[in-house]
MMTF fields as JSON, N, C-alpha, C and O atoms, coordinates in Angstrom:
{
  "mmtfVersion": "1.0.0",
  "mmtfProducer": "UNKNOWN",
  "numBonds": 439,
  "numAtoms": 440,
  "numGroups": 110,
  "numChains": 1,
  "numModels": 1,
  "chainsPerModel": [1],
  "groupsPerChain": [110],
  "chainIdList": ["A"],
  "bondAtomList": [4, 2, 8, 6, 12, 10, 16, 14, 20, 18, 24, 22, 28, 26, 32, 30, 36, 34, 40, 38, 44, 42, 48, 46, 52, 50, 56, 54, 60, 58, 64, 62, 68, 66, 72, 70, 76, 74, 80, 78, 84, 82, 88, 86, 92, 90, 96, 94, 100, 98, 104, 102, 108, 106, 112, 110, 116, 114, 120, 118, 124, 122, 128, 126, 132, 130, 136, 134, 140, 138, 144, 142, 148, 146, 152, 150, 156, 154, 160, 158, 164, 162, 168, 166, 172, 170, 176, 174, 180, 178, 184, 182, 188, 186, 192, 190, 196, 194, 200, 198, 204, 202, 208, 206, 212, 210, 216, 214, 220, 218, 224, 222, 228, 226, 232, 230, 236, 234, 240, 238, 244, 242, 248, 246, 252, 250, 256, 254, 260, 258, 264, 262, 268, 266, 272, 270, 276, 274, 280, 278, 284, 282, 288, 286, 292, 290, 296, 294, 300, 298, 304, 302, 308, 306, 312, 310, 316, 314, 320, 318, 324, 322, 328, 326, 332, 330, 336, 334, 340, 338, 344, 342, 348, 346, 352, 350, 356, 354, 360, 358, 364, 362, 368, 366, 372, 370, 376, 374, 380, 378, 384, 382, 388, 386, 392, 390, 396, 394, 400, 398, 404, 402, 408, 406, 412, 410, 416, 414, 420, 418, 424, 422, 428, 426, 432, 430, 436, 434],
  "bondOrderList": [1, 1, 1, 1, 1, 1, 1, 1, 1, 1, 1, 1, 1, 1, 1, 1, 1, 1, 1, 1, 1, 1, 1, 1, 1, 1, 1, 1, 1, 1, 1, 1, 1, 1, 1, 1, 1, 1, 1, 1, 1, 1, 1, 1, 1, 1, 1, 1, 1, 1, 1, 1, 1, 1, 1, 1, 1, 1, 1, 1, 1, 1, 1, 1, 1, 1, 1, 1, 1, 1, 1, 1, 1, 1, 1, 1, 1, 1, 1, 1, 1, 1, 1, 1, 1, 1, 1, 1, 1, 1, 1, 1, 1, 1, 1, 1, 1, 1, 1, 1, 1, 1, 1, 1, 1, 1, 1, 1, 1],
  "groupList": [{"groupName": "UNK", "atomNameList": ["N", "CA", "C", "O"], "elementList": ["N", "C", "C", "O"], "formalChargeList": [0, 0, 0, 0], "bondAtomList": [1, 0, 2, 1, 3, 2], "bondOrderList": [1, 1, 2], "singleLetterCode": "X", "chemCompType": "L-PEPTIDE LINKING"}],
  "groupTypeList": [0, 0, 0, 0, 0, 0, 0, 0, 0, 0, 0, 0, 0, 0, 0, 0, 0, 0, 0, 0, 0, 0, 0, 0, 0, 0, 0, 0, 0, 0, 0, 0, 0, 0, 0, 0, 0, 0, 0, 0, 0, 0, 0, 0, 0, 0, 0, 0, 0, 0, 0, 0, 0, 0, 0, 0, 0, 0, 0, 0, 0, 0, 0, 0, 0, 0, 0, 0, 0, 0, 0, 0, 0, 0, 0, 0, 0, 0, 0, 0, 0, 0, 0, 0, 0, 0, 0, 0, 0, 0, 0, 0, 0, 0, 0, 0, 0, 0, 0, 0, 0, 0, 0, 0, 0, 0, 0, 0, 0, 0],
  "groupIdList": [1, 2, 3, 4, 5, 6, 7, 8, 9, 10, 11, 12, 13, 14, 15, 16, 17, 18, 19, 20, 21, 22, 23, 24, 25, 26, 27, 28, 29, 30, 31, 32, 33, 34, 35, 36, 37, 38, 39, 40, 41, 42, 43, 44, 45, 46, 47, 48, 49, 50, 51, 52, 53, 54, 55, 56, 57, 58, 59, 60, 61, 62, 63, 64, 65, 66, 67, 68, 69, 70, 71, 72, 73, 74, 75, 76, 77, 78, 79, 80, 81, 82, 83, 84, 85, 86, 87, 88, 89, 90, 91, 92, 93, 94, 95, 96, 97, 98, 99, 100, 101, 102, 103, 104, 105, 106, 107, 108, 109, 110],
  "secStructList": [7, 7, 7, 5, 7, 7, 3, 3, 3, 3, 3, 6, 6, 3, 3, 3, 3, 3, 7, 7, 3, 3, 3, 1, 2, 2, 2, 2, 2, 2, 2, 2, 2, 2, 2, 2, 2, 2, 2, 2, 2, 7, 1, 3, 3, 3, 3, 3, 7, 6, 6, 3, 3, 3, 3, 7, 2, 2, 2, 2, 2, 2, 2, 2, 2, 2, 2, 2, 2, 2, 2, 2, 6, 6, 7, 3, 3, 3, 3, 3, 7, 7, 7, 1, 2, 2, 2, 2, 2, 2, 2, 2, 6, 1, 2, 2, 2, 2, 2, 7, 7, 7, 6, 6, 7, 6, 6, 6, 7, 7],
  "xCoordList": [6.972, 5.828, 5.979, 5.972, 6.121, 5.693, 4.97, 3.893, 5.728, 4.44, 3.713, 4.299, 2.485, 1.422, 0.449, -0.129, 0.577, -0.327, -1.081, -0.621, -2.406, -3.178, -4.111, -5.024, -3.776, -4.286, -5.48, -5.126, -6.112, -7.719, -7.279, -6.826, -7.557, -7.459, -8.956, -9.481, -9.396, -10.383, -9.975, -9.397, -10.244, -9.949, -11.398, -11.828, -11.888, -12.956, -13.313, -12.63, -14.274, -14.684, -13.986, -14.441, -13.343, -12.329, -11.854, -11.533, -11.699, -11.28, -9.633, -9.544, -8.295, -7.233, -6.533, -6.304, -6.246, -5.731, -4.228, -3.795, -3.558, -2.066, -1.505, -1.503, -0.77, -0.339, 1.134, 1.843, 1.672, 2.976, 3.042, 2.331, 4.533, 4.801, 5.223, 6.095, 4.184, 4.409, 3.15, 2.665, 2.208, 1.33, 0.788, 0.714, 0.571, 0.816, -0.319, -1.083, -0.767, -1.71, -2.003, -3.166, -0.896, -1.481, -2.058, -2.982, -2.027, -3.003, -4.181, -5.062, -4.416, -5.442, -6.798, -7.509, -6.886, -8.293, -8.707, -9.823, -7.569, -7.08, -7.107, -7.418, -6.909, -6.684, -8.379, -8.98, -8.672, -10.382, -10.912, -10.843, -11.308, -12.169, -11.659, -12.477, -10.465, -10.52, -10.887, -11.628, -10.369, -10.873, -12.738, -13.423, -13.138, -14.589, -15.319, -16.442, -14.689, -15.148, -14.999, -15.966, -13.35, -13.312, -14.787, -15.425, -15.012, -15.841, -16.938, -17.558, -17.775, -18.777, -19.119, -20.19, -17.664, -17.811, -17.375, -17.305, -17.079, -16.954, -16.664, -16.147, -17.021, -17.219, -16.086, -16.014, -14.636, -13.527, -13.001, -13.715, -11.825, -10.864, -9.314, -9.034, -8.532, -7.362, -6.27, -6.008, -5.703, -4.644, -3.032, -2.531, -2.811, -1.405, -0.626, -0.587, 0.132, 0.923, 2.353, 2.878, 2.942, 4.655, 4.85, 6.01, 4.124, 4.915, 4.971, 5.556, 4.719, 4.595, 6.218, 6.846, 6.611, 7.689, 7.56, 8.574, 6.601, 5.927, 4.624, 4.015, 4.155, 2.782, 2.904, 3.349, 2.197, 2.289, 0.643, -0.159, 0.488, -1.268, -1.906, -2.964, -1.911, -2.98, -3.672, -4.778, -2.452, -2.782, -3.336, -4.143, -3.016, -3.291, -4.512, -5.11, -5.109, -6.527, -7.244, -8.422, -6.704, -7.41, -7.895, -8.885, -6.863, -7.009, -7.874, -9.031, -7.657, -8.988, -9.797, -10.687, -10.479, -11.738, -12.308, -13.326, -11.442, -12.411, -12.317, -12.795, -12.11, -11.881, -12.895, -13.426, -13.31, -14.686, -15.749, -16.898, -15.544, -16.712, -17.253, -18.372, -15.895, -16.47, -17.539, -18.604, -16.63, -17.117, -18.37, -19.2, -18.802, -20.678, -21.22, -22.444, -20.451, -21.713, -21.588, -21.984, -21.021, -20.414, -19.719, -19.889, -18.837, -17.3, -16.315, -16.279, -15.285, -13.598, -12.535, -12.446, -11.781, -10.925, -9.891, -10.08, -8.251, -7.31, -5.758, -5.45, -5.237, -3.754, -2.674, -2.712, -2.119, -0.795, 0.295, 0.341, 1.054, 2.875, 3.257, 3.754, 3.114, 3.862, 5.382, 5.434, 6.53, 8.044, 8.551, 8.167, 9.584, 10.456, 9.614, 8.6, 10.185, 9.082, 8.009, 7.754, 7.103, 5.727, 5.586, 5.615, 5.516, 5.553, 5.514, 4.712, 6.737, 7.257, 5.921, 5.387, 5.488, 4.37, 3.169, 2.511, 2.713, 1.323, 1.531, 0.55, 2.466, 3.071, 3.077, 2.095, 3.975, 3.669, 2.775, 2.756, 1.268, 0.24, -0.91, -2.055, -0.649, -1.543, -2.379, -3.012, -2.163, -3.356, -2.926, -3.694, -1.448, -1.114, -2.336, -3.13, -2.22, -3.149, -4.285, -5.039, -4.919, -6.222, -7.11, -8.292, -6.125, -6.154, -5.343, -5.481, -4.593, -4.325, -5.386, -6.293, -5.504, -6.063, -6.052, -5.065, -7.32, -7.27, -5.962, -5.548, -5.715, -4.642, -4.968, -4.285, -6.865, -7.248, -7.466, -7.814, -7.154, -7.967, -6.119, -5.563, -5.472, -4.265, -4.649, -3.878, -5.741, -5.621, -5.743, -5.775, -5.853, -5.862, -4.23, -3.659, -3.565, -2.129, -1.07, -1.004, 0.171, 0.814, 1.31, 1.941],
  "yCoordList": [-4.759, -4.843, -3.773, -2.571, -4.284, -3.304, -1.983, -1.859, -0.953, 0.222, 0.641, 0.732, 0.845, 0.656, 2.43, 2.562, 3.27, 4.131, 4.68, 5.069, 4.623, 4.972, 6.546, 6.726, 7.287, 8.793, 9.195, 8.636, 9.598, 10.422, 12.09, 12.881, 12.116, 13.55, 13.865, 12.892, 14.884, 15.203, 16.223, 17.274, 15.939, 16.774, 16.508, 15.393, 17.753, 17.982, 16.395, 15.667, 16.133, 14.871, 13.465, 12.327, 13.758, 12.082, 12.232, 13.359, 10.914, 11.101, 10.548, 9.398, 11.176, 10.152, 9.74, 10.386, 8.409, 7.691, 7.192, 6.389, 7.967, 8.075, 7.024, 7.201, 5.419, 4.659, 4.73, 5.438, 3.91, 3.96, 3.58, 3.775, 2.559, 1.846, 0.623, 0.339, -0.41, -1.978, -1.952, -1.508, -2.734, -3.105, -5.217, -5.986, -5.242, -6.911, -7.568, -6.607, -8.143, -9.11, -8.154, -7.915, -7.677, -6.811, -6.049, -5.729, -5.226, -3.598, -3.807, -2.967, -5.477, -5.968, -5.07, -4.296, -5.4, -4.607, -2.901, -2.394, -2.338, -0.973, -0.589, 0.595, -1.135, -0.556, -1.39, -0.601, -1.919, -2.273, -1.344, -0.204, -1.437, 0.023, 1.586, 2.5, 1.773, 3.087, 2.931, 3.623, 2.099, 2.191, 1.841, 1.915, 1.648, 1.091, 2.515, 2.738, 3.629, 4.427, 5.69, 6.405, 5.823, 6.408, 6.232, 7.216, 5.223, 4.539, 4.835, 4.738, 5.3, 5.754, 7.38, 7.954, 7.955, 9.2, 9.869, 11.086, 8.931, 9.965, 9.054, 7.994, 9.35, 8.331, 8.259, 7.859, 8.686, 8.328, 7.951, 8.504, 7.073, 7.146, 6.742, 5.716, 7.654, 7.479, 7.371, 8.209, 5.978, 5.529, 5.328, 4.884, 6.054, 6.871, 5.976, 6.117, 4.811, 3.516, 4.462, 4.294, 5.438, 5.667, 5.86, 6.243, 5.8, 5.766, 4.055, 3.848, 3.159, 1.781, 1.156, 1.405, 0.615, 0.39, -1.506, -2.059, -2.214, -3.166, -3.762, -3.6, -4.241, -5.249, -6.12, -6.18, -7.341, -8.538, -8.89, -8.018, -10.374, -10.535, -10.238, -9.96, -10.063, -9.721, -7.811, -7.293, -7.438, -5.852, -6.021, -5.165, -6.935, -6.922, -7.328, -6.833, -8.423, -8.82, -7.832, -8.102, -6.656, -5.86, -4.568, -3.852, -4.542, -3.04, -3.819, -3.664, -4.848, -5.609, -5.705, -5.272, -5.955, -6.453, -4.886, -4.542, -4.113, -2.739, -2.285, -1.198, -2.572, -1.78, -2.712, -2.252, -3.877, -4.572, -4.002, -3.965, -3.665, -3.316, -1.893, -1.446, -1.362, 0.282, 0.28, 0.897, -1.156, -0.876, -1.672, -1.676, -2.341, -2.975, -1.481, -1.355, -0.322, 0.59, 1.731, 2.764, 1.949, 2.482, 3.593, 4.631, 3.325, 4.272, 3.624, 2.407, 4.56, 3.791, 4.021, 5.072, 3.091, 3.41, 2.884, 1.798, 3.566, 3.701, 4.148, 5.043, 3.257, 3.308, 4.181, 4.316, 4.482, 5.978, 6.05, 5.695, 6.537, 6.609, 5.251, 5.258, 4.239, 2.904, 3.048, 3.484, 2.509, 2.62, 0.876, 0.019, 1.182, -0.018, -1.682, -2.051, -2.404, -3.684, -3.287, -3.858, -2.044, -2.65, -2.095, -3.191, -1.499, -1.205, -2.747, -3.38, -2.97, -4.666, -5.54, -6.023, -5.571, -6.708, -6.266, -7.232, -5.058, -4.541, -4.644, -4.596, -4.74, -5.422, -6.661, -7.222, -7.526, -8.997, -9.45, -10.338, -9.201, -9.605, -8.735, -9.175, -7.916, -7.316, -6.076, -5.17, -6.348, -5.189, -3.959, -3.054, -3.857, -2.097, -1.759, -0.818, -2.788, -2.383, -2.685, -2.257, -3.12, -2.839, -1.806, -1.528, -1.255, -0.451, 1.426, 2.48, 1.085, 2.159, 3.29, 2.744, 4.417, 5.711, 5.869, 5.494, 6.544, 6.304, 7.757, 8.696, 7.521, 8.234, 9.981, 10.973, 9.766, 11.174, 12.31, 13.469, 11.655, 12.234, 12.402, 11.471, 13.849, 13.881, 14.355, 14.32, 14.748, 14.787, 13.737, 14.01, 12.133, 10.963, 10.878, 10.543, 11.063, 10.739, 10.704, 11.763, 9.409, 9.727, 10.999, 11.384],
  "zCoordList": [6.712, 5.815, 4.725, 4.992, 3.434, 2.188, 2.385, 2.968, 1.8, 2.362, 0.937, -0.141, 1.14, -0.443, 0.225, 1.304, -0.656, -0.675, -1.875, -2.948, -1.433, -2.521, -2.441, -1.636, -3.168, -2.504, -3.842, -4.88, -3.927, -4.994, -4.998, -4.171, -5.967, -6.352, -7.365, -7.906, -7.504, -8.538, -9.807, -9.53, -11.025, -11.663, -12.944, -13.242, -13.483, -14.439, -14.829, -15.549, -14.316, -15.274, -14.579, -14.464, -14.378, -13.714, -12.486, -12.11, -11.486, -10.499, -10.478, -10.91, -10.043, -10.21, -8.913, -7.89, -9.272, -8.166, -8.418, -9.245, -7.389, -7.158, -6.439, -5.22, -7.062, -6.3, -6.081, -6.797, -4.97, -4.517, -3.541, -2.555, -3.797, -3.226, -3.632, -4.453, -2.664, -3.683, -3.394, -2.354, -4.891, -4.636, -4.98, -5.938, -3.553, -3.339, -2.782, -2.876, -2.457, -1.717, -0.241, 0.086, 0.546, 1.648, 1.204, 1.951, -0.171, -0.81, -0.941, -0.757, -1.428, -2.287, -1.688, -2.329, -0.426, 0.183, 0.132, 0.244, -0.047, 0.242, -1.209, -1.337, -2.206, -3.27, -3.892, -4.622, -3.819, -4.249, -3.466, -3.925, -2.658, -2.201, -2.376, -2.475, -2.401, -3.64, -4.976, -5.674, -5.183, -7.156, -6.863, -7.883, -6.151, -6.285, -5.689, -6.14, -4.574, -4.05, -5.478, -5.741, -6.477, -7.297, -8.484, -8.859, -8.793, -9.943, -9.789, -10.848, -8.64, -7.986, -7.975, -8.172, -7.64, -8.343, -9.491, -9.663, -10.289, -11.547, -12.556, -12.202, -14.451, -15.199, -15.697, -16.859, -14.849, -16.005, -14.613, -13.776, -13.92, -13.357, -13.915, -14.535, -13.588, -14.15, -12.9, -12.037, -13.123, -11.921, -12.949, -13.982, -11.677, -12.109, -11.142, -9.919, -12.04, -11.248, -10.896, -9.796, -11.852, -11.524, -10.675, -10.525, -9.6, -7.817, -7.672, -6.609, -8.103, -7.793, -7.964, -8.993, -7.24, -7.313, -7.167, -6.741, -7.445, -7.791, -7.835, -6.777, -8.495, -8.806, -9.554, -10.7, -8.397, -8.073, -8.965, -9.298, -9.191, -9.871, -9.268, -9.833, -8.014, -6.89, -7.402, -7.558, -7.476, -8.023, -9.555, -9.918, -10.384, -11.564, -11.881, -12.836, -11.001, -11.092, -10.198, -9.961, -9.622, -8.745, -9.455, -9.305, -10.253, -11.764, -12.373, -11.984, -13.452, -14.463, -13.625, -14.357, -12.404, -11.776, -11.929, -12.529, -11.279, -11.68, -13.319, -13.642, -13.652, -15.215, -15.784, -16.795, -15.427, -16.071, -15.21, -15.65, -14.318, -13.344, -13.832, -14.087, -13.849, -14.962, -15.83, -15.871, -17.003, -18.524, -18.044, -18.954, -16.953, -16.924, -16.55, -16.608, -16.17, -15.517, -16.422, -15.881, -18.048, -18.323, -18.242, -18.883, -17.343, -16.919, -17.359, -17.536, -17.601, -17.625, -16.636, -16.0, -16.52, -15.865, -16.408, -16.957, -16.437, -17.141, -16.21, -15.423, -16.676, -15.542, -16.589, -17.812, -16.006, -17.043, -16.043, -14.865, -16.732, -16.287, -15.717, -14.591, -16.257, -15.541, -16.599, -17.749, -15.729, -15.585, -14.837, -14.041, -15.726, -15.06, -14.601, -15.194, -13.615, -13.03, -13.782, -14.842, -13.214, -12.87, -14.746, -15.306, -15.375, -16.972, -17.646, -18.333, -17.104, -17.689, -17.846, -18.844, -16.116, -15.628, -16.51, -16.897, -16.928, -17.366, -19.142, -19.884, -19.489, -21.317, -21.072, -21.559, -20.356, -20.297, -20.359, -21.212, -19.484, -19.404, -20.313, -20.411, -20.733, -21.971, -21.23, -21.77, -19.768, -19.099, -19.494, -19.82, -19.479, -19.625, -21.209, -21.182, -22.519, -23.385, -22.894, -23.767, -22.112, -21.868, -21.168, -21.37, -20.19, -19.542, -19.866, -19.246, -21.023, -21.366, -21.882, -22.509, -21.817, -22.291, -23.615, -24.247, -24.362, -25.648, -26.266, -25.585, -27.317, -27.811, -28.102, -27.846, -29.006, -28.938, -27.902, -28.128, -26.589, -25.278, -24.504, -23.922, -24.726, -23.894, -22.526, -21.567, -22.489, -21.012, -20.208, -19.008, -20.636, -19.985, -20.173, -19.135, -21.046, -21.165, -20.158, -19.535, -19.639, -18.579, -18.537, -17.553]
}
């Protein structure tokens, strides 16, 4: 079985969430209830994919479901350092720009 870990850290203002691994249809549950437990405490979350060593749509509709769920409560949440595969998958499908960090704010920056 794929091994998928998702770890929280806190820093001023935002909470960040450290993935790695693969993230696939087994994460799906594991990685919605962190991003939903992050979003709850704090109005920025920033998920830091460069440990991901893949994502599948299952992870991709699992980042957009929270990143709309943010912007209804207004919070954001924002993915940084994606590499290789999973970089590829988040440009193909447009999420890496939807989900990217705004440019004036480097402390969101990968």
């Amino acid at each position: 079985m794929p091994h998928f870990e998702a770890r929280t850290s806190t820093a001023p203002g935002r909470i960040v969430v450290t993935l790695t691994g693969e993230c696939d249809l087994a994460a799906r549950d594991e990685l919605t209830a962190v991003l939903a437990s992050a979003l709850r405490g704090a109005p920025v979350v920033v998920v830091d994919v460069g440990g991901l060593r893949f994502l599948d749509s299952t992870g991709l509709h699992t980042l957009v479901t929270a990143h709309q769920a943010a912007r209804a409560d207004g919070r954001r949440l924002y993915a940084v350092n994606a590499d290789g595969a999973v970089a590829a998958v988040l440009d193909i499908t447009g999420v890496g720009h939807l989900l990217s960090p705004p440019a004036d704010d480097p402390r969101l920056a990968g």
